[in-house]
FILUMVO-995892 format. One record per residue (C-alpha): x, y, z. Coordinates in nm, 4 decimals. Layout:
N
<atom><c1>X</c1><c2>Y</c2><c3>Z</c3></atom>
...
//
This chain:
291
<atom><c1>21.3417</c1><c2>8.3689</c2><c3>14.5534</c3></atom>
<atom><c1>21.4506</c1><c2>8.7285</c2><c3>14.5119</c3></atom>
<atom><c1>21.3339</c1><c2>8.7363</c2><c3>14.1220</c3></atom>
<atom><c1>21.0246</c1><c2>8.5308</c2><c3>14.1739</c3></atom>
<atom><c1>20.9232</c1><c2>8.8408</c2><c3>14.4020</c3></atom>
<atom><c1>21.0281</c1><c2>9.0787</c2><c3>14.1718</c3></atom>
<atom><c1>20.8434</c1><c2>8.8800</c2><c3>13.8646</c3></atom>
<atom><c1>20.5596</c1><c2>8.8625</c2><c3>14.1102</c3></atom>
<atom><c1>20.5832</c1><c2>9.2657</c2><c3>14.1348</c3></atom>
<atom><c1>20.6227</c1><c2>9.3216</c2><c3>13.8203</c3></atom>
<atom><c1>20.3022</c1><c2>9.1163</c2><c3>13.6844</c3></atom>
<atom><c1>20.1133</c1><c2>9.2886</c2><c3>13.9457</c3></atom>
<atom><c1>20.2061</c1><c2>9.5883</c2><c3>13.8367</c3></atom>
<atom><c1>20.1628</c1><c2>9.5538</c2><c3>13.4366</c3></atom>
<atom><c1>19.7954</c1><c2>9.4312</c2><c3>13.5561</c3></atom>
<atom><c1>19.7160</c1><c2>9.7611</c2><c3>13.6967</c3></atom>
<atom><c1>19.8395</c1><c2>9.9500</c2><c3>13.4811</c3></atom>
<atom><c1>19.6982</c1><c2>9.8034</c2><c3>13.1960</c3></atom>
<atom><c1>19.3294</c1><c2>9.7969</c2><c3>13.3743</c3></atom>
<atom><c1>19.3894</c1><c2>10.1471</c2><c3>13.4124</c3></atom>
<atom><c1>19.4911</c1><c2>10.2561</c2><c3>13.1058</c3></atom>
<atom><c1>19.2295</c1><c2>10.0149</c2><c3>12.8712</c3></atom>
<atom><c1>18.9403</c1><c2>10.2003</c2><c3>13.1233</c3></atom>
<atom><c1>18.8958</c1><c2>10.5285</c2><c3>12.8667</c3></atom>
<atom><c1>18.5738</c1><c2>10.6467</c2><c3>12.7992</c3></atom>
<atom><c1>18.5123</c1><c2>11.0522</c2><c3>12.6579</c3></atom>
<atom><c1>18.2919</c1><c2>11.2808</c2><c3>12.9107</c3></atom>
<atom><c1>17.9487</c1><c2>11.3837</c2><c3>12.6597</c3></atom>
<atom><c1>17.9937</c1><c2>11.7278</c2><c3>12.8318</c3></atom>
<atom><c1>18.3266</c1><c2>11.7944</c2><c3>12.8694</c3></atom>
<atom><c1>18.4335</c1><c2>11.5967</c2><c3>12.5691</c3></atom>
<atom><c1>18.7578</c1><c2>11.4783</c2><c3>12.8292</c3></atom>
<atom><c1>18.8731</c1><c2>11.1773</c2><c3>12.7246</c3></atom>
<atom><c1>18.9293</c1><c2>11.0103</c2><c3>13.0991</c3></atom>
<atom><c1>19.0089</c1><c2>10.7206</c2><c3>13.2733</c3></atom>
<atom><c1>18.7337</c1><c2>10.5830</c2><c3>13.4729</c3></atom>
<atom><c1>18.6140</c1><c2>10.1911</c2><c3>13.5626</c3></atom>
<atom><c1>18.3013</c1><c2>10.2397</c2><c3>13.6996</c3></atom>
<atom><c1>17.9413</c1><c2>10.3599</c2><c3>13.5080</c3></atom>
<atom><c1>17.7917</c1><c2>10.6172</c2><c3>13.5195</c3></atom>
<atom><c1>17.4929</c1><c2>10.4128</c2><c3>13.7100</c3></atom>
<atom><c1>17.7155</c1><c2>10.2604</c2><c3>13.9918</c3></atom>
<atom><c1>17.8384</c1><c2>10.6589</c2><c3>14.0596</c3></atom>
<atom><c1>17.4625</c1><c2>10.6812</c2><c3>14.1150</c3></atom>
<atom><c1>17.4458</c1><c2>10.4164</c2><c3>14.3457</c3></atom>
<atom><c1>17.7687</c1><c2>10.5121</c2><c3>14.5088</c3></atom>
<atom><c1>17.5858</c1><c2>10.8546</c2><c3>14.6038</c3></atom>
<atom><c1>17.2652</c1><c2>10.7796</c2><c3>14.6921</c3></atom>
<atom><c1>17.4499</c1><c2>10.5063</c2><c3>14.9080</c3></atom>
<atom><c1>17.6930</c1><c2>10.7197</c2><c3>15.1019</c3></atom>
<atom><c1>17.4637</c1><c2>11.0520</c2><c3>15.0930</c3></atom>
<atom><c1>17.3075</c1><c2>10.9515</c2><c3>15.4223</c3></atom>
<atom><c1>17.6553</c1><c2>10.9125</c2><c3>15.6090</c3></atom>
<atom><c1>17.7745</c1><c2>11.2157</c2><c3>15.4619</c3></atom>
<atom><c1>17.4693</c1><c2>11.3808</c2><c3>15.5743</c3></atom>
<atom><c1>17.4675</c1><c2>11.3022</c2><c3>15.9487</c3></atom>
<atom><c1>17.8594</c1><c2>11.4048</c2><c3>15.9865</c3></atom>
<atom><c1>17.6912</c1><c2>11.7896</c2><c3>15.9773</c3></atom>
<atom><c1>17.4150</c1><c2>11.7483</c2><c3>16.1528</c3></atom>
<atom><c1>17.1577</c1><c2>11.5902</c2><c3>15.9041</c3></atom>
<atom><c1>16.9184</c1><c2>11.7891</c2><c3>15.6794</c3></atom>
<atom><c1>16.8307</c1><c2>12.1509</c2><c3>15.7947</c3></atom>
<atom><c1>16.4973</c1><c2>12.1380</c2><c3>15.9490</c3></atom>
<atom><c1>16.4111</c1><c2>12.4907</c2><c3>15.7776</c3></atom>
<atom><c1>16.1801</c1><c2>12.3759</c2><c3>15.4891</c3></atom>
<atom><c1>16.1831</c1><c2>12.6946</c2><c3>15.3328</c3></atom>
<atom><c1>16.5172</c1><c2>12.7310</c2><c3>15.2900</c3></atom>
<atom><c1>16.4971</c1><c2>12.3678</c2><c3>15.1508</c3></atom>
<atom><c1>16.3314</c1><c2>12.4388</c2><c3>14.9126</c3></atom>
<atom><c1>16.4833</c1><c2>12.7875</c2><c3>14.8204</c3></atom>
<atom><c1>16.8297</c1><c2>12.6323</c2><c3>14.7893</c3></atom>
<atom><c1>16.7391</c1><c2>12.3233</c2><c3>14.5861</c3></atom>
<atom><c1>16.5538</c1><c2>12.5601</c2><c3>14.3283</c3></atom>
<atom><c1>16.9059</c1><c2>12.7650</c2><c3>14.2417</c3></atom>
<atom><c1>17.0537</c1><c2>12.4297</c2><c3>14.2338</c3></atom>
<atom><c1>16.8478</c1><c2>12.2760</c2><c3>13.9921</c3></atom>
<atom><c1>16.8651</c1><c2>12.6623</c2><c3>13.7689</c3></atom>
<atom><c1>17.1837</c1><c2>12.5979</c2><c3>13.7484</c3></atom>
<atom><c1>17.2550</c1><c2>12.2259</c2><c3>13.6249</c3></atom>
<atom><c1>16.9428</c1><c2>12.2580</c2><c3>13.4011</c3></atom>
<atom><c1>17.1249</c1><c2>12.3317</c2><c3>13.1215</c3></atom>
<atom><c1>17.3362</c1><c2>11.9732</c2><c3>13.0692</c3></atom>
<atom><c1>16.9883</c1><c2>11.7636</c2><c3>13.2650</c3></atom>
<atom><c1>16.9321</c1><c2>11.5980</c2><c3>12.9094</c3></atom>
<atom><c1>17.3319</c1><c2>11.5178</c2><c3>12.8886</c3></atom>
<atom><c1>17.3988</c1><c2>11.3043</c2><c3>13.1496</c3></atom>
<atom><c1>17.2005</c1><c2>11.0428</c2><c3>13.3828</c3></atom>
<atom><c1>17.2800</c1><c2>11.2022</c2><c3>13.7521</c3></atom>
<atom><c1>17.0387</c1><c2>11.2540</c2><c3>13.9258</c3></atom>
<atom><c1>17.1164</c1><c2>11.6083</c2><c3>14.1220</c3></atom>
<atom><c1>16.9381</c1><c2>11.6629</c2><c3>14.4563</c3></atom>
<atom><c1>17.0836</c1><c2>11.9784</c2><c3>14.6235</c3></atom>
<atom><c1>17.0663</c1><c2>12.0027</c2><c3>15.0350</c3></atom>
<atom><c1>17.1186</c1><c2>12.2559</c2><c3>15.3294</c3></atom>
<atom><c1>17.3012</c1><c2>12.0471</c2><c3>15.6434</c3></atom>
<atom><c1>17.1888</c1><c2>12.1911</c2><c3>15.9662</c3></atom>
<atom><c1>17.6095</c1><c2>12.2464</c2><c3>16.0343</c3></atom>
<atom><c1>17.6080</c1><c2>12.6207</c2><c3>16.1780</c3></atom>
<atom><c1>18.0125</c1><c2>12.5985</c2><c3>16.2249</c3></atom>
<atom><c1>18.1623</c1><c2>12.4236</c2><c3>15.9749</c3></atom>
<atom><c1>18.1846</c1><c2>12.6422</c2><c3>15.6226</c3></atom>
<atom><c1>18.1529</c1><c2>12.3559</c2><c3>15.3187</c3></atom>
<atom><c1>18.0202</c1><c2>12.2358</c2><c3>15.0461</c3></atom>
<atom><c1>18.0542</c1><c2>11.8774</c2><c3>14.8640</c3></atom>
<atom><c1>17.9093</c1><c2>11.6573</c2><c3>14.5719</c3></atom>
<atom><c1>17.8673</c1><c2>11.2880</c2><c3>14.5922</c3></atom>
<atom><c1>17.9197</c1><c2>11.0738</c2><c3>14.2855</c3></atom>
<atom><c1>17.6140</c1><c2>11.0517</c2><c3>14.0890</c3></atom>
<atom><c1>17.4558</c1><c2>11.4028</c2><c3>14.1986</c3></atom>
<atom><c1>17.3804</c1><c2>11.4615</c2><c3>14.5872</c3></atom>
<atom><c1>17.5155</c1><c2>11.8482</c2><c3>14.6451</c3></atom>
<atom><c1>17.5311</c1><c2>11.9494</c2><c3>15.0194</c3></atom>
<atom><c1>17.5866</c1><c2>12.2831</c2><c3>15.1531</c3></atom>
<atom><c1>17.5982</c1><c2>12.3573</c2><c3>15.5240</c3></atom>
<atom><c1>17.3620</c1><c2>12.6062</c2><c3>15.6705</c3></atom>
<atom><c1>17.7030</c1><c2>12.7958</c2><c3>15.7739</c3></atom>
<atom><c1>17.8401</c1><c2>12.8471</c2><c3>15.4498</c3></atom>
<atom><c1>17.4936</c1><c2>12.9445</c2><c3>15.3380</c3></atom>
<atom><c1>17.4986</c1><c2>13.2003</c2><c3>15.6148</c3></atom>
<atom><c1>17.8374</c1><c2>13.3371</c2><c3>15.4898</c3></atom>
<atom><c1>17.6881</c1><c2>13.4246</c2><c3>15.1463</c3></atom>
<atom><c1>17.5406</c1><c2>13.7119</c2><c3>15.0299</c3></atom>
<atom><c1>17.3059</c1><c2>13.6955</c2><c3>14.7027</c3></atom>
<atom><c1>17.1811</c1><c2>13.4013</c2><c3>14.4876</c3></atom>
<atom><c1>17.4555</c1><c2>13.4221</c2><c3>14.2358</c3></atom>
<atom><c1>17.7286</c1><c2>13.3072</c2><c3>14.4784</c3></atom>
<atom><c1>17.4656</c1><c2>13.0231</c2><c3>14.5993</c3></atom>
<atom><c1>17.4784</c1><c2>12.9726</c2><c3>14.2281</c3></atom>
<atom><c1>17.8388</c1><c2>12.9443</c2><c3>14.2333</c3></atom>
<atom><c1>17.8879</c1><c2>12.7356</c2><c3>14.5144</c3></atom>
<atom><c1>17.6533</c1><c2>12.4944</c2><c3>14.3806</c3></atom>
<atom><c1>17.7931</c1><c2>12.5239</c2><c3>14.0211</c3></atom>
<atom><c1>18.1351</c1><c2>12.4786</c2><c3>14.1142</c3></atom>
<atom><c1>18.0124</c1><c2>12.1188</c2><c3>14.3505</c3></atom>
<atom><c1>17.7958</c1><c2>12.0392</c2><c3>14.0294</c3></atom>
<atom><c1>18.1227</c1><c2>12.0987</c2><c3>13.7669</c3></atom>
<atom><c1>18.3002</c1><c2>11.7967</c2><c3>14.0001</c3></atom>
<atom><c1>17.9689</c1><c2>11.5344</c2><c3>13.9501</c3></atom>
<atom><c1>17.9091</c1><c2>11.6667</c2><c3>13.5303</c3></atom>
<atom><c1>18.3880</c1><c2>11.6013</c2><c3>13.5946</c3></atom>
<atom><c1>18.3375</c1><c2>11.2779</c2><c3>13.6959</c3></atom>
<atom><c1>18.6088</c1><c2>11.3563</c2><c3>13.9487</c3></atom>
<atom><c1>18.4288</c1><c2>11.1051</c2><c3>14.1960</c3></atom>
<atom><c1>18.5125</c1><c2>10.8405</c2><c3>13.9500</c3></atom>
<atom><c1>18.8136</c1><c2>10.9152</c2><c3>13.8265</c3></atom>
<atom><c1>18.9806</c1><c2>10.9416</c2><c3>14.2080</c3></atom>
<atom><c1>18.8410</c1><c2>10.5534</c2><c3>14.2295</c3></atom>
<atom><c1>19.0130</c1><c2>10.4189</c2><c3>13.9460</c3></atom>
<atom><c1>19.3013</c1><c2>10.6126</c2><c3>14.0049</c3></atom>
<atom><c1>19.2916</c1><c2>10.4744</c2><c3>14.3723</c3></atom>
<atom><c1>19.2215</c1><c2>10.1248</c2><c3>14.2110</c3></atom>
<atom><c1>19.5816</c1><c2>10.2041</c2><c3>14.0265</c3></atom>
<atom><c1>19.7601</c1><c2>10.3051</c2><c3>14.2961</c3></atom>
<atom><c1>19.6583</c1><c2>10.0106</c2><c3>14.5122</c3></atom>
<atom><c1>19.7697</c1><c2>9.7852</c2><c3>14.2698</c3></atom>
<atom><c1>20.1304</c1><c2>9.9930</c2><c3>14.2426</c3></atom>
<atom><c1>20.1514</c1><c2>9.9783</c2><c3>14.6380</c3></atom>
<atom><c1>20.0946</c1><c2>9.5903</c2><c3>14.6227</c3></atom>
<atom><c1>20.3004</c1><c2>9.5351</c2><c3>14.3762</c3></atom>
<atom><c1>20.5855</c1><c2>9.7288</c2><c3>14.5431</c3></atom>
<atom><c1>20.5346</c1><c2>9.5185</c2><c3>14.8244</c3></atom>
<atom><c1>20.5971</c1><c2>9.1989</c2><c3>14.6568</c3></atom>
<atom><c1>20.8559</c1><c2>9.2981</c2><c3>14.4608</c3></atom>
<atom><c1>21.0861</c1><c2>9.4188</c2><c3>14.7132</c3></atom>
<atom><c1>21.0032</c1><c2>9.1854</c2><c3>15.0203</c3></atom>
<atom><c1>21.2287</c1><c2>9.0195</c2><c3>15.1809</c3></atom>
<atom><c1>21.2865</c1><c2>8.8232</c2><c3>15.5427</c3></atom>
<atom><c1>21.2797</c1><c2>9.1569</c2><c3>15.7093</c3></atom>
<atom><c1>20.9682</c1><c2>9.2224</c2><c3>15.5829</c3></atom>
<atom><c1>21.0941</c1><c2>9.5470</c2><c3>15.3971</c3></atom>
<atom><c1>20.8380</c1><c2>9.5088</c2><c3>15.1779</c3></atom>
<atom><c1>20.6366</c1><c2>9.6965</c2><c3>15.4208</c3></atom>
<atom><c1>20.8635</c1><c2>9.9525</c2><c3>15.4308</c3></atom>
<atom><c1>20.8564</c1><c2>10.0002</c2><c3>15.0298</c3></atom>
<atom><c1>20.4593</c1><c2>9.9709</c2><c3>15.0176</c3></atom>
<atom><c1>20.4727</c1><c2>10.2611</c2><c3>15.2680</c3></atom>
<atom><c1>20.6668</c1><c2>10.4792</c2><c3>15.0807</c3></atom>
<atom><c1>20.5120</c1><c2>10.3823</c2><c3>14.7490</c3></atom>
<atom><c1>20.1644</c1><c2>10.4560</c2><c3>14.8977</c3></atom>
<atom><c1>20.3217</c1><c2>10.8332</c2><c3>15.0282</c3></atom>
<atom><c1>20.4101</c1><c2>10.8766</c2><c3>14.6379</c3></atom>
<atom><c1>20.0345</c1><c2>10.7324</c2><c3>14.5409</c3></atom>
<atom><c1>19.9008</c1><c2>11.0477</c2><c3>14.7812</c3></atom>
<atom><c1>20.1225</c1><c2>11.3110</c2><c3>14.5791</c3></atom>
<atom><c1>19.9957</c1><c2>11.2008</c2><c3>14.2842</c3></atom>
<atom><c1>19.6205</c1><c2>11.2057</c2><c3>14.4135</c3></atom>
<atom><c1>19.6886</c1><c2>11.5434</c2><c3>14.5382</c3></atom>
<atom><c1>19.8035</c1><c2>11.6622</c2><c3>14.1832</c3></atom>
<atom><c1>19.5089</c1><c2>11.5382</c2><c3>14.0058</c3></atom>
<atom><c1>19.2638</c1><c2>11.7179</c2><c3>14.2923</c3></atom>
<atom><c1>19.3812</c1><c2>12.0769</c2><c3>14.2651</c3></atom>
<atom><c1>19.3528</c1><c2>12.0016</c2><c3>13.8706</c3></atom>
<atom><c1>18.9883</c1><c2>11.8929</c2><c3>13.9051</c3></atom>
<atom><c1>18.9469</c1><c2>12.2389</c2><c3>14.1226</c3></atom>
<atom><c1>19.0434</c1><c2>12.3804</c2><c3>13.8349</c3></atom>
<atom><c1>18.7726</c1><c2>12.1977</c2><c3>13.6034</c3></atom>
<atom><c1>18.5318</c1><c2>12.2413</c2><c3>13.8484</c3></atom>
<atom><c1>18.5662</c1><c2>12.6450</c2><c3>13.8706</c3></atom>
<atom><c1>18.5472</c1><c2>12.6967</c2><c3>13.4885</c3></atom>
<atom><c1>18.2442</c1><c2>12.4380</c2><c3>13.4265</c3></atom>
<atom><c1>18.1139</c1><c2>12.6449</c2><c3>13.7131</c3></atom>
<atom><c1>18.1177</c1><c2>12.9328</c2><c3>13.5898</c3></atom>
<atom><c1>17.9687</c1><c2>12.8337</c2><c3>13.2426</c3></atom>
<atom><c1>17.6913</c1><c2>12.6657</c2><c3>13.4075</c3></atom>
<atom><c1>17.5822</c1><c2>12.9861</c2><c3>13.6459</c3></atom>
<atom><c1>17.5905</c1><c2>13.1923</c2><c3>13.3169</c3></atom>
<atom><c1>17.3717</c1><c2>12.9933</c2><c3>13.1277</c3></atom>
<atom><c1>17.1621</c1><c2>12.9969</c2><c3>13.4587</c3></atom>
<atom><c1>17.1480</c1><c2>13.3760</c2><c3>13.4228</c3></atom>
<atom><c1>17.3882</c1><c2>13.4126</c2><c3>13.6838</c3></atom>
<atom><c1>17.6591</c1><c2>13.6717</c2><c3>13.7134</c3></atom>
<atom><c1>17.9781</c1><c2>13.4608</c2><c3>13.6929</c3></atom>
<atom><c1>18.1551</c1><c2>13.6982</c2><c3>13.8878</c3></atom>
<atom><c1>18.0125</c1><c2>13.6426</c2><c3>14.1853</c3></atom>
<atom><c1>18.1841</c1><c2>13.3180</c2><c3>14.2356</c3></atom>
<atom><c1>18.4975</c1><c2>13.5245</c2><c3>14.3131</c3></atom>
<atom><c1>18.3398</c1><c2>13.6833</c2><c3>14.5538</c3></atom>
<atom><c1>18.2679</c1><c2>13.3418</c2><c3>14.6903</c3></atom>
<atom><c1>18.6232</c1><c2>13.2680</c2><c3>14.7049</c3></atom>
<atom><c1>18.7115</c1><c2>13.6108</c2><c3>14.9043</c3></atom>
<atom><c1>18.4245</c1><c2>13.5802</c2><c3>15.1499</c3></atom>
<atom><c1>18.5819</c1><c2>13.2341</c2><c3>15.1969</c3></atom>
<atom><c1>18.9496</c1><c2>13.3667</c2><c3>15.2539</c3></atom>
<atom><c1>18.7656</c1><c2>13.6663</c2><c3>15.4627</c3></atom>
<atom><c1>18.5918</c1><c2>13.4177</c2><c3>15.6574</c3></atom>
<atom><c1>18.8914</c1><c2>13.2388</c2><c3>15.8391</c3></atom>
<atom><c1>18.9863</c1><c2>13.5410</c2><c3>16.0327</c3></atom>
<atom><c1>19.3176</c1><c2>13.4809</c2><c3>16.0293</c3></atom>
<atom><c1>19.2751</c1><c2>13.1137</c2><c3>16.1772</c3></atom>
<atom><c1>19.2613</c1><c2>12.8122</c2><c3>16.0546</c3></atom>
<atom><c1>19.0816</c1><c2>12.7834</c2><c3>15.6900</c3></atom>
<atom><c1>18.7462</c1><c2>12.6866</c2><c3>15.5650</c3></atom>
<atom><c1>18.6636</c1><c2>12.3472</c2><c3>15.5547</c3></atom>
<atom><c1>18.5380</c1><c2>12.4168</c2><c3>15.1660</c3></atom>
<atom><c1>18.9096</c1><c2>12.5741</c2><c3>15.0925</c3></atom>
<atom><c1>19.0876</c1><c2>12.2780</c2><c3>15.3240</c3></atom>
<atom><c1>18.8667</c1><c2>11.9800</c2><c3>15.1456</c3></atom>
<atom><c1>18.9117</c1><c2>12.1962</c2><c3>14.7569</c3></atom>
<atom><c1>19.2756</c1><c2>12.2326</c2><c3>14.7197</c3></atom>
<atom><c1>19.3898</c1><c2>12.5902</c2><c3>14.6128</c3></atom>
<atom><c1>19.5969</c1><c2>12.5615</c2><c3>14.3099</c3></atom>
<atom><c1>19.7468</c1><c2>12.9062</c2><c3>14.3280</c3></atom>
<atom><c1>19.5551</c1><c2>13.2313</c2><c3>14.2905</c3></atom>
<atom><c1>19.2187</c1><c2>13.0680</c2><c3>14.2399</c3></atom>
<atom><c1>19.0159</c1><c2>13.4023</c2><c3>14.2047</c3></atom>
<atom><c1>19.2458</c1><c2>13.5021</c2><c3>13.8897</c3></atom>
<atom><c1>19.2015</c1><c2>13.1542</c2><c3>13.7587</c3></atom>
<atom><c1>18.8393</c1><c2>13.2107</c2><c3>13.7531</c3></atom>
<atom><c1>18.8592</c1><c2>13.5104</c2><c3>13.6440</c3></atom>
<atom><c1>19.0200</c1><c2>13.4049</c2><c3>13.3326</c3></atom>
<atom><c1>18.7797</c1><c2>13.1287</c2><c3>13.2807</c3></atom>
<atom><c1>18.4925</c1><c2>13.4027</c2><c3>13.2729</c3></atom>
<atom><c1>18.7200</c1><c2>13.6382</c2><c3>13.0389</c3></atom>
<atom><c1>18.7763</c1><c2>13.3299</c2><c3>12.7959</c3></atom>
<atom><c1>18.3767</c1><c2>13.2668</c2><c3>12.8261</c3></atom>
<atom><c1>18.3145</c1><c2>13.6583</c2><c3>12.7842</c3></atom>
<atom><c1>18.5877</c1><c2>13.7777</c2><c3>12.5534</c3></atom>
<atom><c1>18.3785</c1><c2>14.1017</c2><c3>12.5482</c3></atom>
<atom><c1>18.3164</c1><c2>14.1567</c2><c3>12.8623</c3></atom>
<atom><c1>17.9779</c1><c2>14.0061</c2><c3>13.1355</c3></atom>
<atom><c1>17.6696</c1><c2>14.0716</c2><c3>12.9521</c3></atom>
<atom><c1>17.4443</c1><c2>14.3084</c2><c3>13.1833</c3></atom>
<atom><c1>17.1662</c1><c2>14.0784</c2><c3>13.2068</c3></atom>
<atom><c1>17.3498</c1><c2>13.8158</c2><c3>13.4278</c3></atom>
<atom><c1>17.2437</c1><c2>13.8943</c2><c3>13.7510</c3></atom>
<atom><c1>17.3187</c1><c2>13.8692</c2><c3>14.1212</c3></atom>
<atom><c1>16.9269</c1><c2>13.7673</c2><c3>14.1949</c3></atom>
<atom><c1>16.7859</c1><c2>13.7744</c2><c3>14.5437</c3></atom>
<atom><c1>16.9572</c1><c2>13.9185</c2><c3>14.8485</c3></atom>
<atom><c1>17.0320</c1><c2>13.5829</c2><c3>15.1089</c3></atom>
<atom><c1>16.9542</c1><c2>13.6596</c2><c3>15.4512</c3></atom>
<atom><c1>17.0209</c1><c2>13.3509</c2><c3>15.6173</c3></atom>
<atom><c1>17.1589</c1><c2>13.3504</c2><c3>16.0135</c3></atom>
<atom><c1>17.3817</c1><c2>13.0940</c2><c3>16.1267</c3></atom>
<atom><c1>17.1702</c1><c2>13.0457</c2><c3>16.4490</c3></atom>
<atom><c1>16.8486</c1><c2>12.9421</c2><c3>16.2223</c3></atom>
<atom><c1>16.6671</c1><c2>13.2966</c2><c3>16.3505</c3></atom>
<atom><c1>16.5347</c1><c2>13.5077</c2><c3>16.0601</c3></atom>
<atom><c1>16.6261</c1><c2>13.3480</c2><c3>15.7160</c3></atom>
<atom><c1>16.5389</c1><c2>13.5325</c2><c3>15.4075</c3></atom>
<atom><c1>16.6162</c1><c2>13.3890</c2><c3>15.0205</c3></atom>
<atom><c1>16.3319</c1><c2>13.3455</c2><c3>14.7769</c3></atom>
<atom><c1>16.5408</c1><c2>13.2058</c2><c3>14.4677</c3></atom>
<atom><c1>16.1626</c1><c2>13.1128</c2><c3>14.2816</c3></atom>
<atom><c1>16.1002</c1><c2>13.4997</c2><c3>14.2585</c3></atom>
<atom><c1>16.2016</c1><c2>13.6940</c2><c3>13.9437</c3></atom>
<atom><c1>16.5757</c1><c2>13.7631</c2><c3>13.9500</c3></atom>
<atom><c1>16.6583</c1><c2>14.1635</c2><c3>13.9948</c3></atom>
<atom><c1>16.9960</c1><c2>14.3415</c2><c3>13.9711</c3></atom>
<atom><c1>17.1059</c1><c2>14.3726</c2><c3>14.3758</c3></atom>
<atom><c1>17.4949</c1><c2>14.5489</c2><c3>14.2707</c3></atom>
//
């Protein structure tokens, strides 16, 4: 009975590993040769799907129009440069959340920023970067990649649990542990796509016109922002693989082996309150230096 199981675990196993490793298809951006075992169409549908759950979690869609409109203007500056690559269809929104500092992408394109993150920020090129950065994860395929590695690591745990089940239904036990192990691994592969996600950032707010730089001052207004207490939600949901700031600022030095050219700019000063009172950004004017 014992190596029936273990045959059992062991087919189950060689399935999933096999689905996972025959699902390679290269990234027309990135030119990343990755695993994923869904289209680029059903990430589309997965995001348009979930967008209005995610939405109502902070509070729905920001009533300000203006702001709306300002925000979803930057956003669409800065993935114009890859909108003839790829299919997604980016949509970029403010969330009426005055508390909770984040950002997030949706497969497919949604981008969400909450009107308290907004409020932390200080010019249109660290908009840009926020954005950028949430963009680099959709133009990643992160989204995707997480499901089919999830899809894997199912398949693992069940396997585990048929293999080493037994009258004391250890198996449990074992499909416990194995899906601990599954989490590590997920972990790994997040703070890796952080990684991605800063660099393609910071090439895509360039070719925007955007001072990549600013998107380390992102990252310290962040750290500045928790006072001491807990952190962000942005930094707790985007693992930090280290000293992120220096990481990015290689990725701009290996961009900019010469150094930022002086007609990236910082754009419009934001002037956005928390409390929705007097909100200033007007990302459709003509970008001027603010440093």
């Amino acid at each position: 009975m014992q190596r029936s199981r273990l045959a059992a675990g062991a087919l189950m196993a060689g399935i999933a590993l096999f689905s996972y490793f025959a699902s390679r298809e290269v990234n027309p951006v990135t030119g990343e040769t990755q695993h994923i075992a869904i289209s680029q169409e059903q990430e589309i549908a997965l995001g348009l799907q979930s967008a209005p759950q995610m939405a109502a979690e902070f509070g729905g869609a920001d009533p300000d129009g203006s702001i709306q409109a300002d925000v979803e203007s930057v956003g669409q500056r800065v993935v114009g440069g890859v909108s003839g690559k790829t299919p997604y269809r980016f949509r970029f929104v403010v969330l009426s959340d005055a508390k909770t500092v984040n950002a997030f992408a949706l497969p497919g394109g949604p981008i969400f920023i909450t009107r308290a993150l907004l409020a932390s920020l200080e010019n249109e090129a660290q908009l840009a970067g926020v954005l950028s950065h949430e963009a680099g994860h959709v133009i990643g395929r992160h989204s995707a990649e997480h499901l089919t590695k999830g899809q894997l690591t199912q398949g693992l745990v069940g396997a585990a649990g048929v293999a080493a089940s037994n009258d004391q239904s250890s198996g449990q036990q074992a499909a416990q542990v194995a899906a601990v192990v599954g989490q590590m691994v997920q972990l790994k592969y997040g703070r890796s796509d952080e990684l991605e996600a800063d660099a393609l950032g910071v090439g895509l707010m360039a070719d925007a016109g955007y001072d990549p730089r600013a998107l380390v001052e992102v990252m310290a207004i962040l750290a500045r922002s928790s006072g001491g207490s807990r952190q962000p939600e942005f930094l707790s949901s985007h693992p930090d693989p280290g000293n992120r700031q220096e990481k990015i600022r290689e990725a701009i030095a290996k961009r900019f082996p010469g150094g930022v050219p002086a007609d990236l700019k910082l754009g419009q000063k934001i002037s956005v309150t928390a409390d929705r009172g007097s909100s200033d950004l007007r990302a459709t004017r003509p970008l001027v230096e603010t440093r």
